[in-house]
C-alpha positions in Angstrom: 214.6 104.3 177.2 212.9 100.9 176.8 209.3 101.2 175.1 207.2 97.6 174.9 203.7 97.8 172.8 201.2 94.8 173.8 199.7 93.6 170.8 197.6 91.0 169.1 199.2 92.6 165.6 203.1 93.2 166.4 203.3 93.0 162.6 201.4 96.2 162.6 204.8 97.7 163.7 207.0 96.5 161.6 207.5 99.8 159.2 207.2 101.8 162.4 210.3 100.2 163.6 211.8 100.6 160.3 211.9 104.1 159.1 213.1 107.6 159.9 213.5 108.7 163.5 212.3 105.9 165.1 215.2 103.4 163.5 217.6 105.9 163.6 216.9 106.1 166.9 217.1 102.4 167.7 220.3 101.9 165.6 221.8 104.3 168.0 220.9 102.6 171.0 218.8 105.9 172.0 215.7 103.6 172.1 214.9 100.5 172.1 211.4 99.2 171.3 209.7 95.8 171.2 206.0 94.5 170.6 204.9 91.1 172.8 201.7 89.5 171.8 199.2 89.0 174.6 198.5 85.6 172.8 201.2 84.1 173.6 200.0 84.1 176.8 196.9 82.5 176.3 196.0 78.9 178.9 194.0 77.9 175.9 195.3 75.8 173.2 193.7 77.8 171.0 195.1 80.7 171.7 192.1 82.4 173.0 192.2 85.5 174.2 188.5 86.9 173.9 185.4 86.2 174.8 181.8 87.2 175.5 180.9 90.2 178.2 179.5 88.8 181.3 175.8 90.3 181.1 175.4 90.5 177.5 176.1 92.6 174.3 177.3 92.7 171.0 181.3 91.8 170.3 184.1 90.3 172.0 186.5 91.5 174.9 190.0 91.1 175.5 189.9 88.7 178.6 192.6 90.1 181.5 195.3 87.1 182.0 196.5 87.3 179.0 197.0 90.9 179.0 198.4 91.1 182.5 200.9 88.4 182.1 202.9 89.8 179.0 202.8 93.2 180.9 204.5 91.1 184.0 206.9 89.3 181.4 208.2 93.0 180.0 208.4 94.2 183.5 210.7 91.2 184.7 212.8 91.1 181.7 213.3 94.9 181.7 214.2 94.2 185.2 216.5 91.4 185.0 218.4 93.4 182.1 218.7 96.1 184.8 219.3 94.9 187.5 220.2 91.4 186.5 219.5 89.8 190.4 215.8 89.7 191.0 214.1 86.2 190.6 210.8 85.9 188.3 208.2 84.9 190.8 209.8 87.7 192.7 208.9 90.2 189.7 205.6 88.9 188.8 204.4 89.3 191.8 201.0 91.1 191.9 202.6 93.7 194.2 205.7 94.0 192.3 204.5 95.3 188.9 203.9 98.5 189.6 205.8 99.2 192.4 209.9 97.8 193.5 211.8 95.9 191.8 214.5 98.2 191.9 213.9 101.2 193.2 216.0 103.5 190.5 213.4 102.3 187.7 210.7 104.3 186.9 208.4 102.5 184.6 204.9 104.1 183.2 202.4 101.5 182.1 199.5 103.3 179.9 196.3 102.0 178.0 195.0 103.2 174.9 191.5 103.3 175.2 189.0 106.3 174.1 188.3 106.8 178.2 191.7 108.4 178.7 192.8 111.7 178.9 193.6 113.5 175.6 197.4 113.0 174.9 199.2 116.2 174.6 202.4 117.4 174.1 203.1 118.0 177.8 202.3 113.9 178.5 204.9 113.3 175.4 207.3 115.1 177.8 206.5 113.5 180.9 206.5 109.8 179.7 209.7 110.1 178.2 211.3 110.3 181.9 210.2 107.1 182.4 213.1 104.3 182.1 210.2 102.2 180.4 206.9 102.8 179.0 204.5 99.9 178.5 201.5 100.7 176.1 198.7 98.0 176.2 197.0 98.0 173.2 192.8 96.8 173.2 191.0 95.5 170.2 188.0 94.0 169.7 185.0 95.9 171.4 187.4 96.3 174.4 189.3 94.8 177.3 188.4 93.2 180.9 188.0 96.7 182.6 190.4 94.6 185.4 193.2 95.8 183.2 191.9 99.7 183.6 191.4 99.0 187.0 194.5 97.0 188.3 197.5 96.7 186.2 197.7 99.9 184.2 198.8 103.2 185.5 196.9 105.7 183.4 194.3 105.7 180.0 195.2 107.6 177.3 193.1 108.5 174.4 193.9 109.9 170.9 191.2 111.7 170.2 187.3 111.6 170.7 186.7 108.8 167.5 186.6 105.4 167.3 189.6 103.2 166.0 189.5 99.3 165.9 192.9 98.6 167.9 195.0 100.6 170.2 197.8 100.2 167.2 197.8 103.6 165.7 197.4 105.3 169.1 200.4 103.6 170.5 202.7 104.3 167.4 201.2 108.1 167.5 202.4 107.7 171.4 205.7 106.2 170.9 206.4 108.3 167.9 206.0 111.9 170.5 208.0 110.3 173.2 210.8 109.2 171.1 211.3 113.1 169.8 211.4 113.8 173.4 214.5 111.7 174.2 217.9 113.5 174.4 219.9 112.7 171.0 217.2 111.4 169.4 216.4 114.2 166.7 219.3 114.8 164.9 219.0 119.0 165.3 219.5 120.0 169.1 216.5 122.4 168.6 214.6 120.5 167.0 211.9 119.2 169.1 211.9 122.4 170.9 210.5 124.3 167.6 208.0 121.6 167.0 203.6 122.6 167.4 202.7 122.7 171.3 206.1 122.0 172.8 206.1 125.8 173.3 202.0 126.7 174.1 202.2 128.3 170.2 201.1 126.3 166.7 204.4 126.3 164.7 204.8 129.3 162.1 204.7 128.6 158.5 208.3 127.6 156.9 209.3 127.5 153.6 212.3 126.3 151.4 213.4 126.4 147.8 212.7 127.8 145.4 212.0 131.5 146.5 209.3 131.7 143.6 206.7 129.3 143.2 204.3 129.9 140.4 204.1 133.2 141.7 203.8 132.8 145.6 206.9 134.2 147.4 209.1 132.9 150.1 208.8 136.0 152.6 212.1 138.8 151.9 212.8 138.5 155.8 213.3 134.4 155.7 216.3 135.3 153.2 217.5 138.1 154.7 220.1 136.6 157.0 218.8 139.3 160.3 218.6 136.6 162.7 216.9 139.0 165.4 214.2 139.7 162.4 213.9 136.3 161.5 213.2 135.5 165.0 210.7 137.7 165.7 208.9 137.3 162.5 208.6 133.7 163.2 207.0 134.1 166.3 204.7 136.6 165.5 203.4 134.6 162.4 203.2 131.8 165.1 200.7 134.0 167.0 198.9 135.1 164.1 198.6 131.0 163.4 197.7 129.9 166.7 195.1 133.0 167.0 193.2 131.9 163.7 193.4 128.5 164.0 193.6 127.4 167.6 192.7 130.3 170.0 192.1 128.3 173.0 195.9 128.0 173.3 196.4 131.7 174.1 194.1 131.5 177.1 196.9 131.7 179.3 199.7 134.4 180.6 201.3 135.9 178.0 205.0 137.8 177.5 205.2 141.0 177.4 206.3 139.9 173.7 203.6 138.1 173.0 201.3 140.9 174.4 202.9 143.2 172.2 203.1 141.1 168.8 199.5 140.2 169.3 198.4 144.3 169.1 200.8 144.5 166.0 198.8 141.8 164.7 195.6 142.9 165.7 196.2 146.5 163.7 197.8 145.0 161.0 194.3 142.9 160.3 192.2 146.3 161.2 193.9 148.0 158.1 192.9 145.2 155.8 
């Protein structure tokens, strides 16, 4: 999977791209992940890429020529890598951003703005299908609202605060898709057992040592039952997800769950 971030700070990325899961990932050719700044795109010779909001108002905005031809350049070079036959002015095309070249690619282009729809473990999932993701990153007090409008596919936001760049929410993005790609975790299960890839908060874990300045590892987790283990893990995950995020349970449950949740329920009565 090919993931490009459009920044004016790709230096902002450059531990991102360097630690953990994310570089293992890239050294194995699982991902591959590049930053291309909008200014480089700039007609003025200063580099502009900002400037005042037609009718007035405090602060700058990203103008949209900038933004829209570095998304066009990472669209044609993906291509070409590809496909390696289509001509540029074929590719930046207005019509042929979004749409063909190459029918077999599927590529997601996604804003980070605070308008978006909440990013969720579910979106994590369906952006990784995507052959490449683009993720345009505003700054200043915003961006032409012609790039909302025209070039990107979808806004996502973060969260309901205010950040001053789409930076963090694009490495938060990037970091959820990546776990999402075959091979890239090093455990087969591990993305599976992560929070909200099931609809369940994760349980509590634990490792050494057993004692702790008097709080105990549980007897089961050492136990070696599997089929104990199992079940103890998601019923504590219940118990978790009913104290701390019961909004998530508002759906159709197991039988399981049904019953874990009544064990749980009586176990807290007797308290």
């Amino acid at each position: 999977m090919k993931i490009d971030i459009i920044s004016l700070f790709p230096e902002f990325f450059d531990a991102f791209f360097r630690h953990s899961i994310i570089k293992r990932a890239i050294e194995a050719g699982r991902l591959d992940m590049a930053v291309t700044n909008p200014r480089d795109f700039s007609h003025n010779k200063h580099g502009q890429v900002d400037d005042t909001p037609y009718g007035g108002g405090a602060g700058m905005l990203m103008m949209a020529p900038p933004i829209f031809e570095a998304v066009e350049s990472v669209a044609s070079n993906y291509d070409s890598t590809i496909n390696g036959n289509y001509e540029t002015d074929e590719i930046c095309d207005e019509m042929s951003l979004i749409g063909n070249p190459g029918e077999s690619i599927r590529r997601r282009i996604v804003f980070m703005g605070p308008t978006g729809q909440p990013f969720t473990q579910e979106k994590a999932r369906e952006l990784a299908t995507y052959d490449q993701l683009i993720l345009v990153c505003g700054h200043y007090e915003g961006v032409d609202y012609r790039v909302e409008e025209h070039l990107v596919d979808e806004t996502i936001s973060i969260g309901d605060y205010v950040l001053t760049g789409g930076e963090l929410p694009a490495m938060v993005v990037a970091d959820a898709v990546a776990r999402m790609i075959p091979g890239v975790l090093g455990a087969a299960s591990g993305a599976q057992e992560d929070s909200f890839y099931e609809p369940l908060l994760e349980c509590p874990q634990y490792t050494k040592p057993p004692e702790f300045r008097g709080w105990v590892v549980p007897d089961v987790l050492r136990s070696g039952h599997h089929k104990n283990i199992a079940t103890w893990r998601q019923k504590e995950a219940l118990r978790r997800t009913r104290l701390l995020r019961p909004d998530l349970l508002e759906r159709p449950l197991t039988k399981e769950e049904i019953k874990l949740l009544k064990a749980i329920v009586e176990e807290e009565s007797r308290l």
